[in-house]
VMD Tcl script that draws the C-alpha trace (Angstrom):
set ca {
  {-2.87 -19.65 -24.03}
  {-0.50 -20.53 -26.74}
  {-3.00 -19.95 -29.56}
  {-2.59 -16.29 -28.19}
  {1.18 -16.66 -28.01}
  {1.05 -15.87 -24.40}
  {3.29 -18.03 -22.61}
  {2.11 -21.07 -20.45}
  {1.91 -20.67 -16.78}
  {1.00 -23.31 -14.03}
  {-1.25 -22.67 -11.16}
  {-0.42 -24.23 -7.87}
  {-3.53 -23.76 -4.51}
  {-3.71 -24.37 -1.04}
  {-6.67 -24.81 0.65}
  {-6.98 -24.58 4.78}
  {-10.17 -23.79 6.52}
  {-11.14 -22.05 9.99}
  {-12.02 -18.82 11.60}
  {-10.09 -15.64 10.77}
  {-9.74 -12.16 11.52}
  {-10.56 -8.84 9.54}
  {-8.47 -5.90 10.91}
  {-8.64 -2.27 9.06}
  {-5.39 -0.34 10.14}
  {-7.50 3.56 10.23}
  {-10.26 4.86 9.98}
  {-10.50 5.96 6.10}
  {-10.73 4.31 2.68}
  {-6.87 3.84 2.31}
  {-6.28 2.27 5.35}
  {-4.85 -1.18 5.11}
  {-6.83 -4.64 5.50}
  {-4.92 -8.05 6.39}
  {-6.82 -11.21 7.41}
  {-4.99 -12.76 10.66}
  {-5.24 -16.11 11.61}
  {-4.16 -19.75 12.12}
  {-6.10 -21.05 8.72}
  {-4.23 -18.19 6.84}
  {-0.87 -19.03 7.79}
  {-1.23 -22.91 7.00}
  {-3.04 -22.14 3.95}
  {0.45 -19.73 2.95}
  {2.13 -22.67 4.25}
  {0.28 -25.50 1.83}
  {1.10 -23.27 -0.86}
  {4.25 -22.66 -0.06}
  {5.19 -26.88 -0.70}
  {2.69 -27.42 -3.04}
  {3.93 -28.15 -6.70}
  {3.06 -26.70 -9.90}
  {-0.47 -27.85 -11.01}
  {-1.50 -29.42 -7.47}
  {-4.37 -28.56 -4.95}
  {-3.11 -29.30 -1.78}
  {-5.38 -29.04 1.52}
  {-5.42 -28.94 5.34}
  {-6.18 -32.02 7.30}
  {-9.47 -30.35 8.13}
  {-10.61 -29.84 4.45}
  {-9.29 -33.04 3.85}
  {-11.12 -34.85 6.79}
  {-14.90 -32.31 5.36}
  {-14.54 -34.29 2.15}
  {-16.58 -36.92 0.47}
  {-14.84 -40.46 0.38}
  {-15.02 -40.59 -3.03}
  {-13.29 -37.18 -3.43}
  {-10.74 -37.62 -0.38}
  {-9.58 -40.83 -2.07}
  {-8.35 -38.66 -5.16}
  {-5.94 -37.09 -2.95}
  {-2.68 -38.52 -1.25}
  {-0.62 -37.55 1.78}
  {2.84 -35.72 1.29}
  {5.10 -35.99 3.82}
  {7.37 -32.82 4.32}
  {10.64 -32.14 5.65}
  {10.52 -28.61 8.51}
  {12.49 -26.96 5.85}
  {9.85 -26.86 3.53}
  {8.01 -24.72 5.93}
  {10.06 -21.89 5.42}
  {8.67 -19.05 3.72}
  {10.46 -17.20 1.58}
  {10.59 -13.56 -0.28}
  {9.45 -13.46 -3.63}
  {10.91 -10.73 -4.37}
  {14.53 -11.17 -3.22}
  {14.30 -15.38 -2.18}
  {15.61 -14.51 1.28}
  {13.66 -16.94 4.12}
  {11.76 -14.98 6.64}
}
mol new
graphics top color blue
foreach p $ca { graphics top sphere $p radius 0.5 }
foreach p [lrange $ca 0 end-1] q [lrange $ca 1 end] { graphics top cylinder $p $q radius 0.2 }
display resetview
């Protein structure tokens, strides 16, 4: 990126698995879509504490992976504050 002068940027993920849900609000092309469900929330969760240049996963992603890939990975603890999502627009908690 900087051999473009763009400026750098860090990528953080968070990976959950498990069944969600498709909803269309209408019945016509512009109608909204969301994706409900328990995986989705911990997933915005994991992101939510995960650091700048980390993958962070669920316990059942991290459970679904090879040994020698689940060894590359270490627990965090967290603190119930970190679960707290904020605004990105205005940093106000939900």
């Amino acid at each position: 990126m900087n051999q473009y002068d763009y400026s750098e940027f860090c990528v953080k993920i968070g990976i959950d698995e498990g069944e969600n849900v498709v909803v269309l609000y209408g019945q016509d092309k512009s109608s909204s879509i969301d994706i409900l469900g328990y995986c989705i929330s911990i997933t915005s969760k994991i992101t939510t504490i995960t650091e700048a240049d980390q993958i962070t996963v669920g316990e059942d992603v991290y459970f679904a992976l090879d040994d020698t890939l689940r060894n590359k990975f270490s627990e965090i603890t967290s603190q119930v504050e970190d679960w707290k999502c904020t605004n990105r627009t205005t940093g106000n908690l939900y």
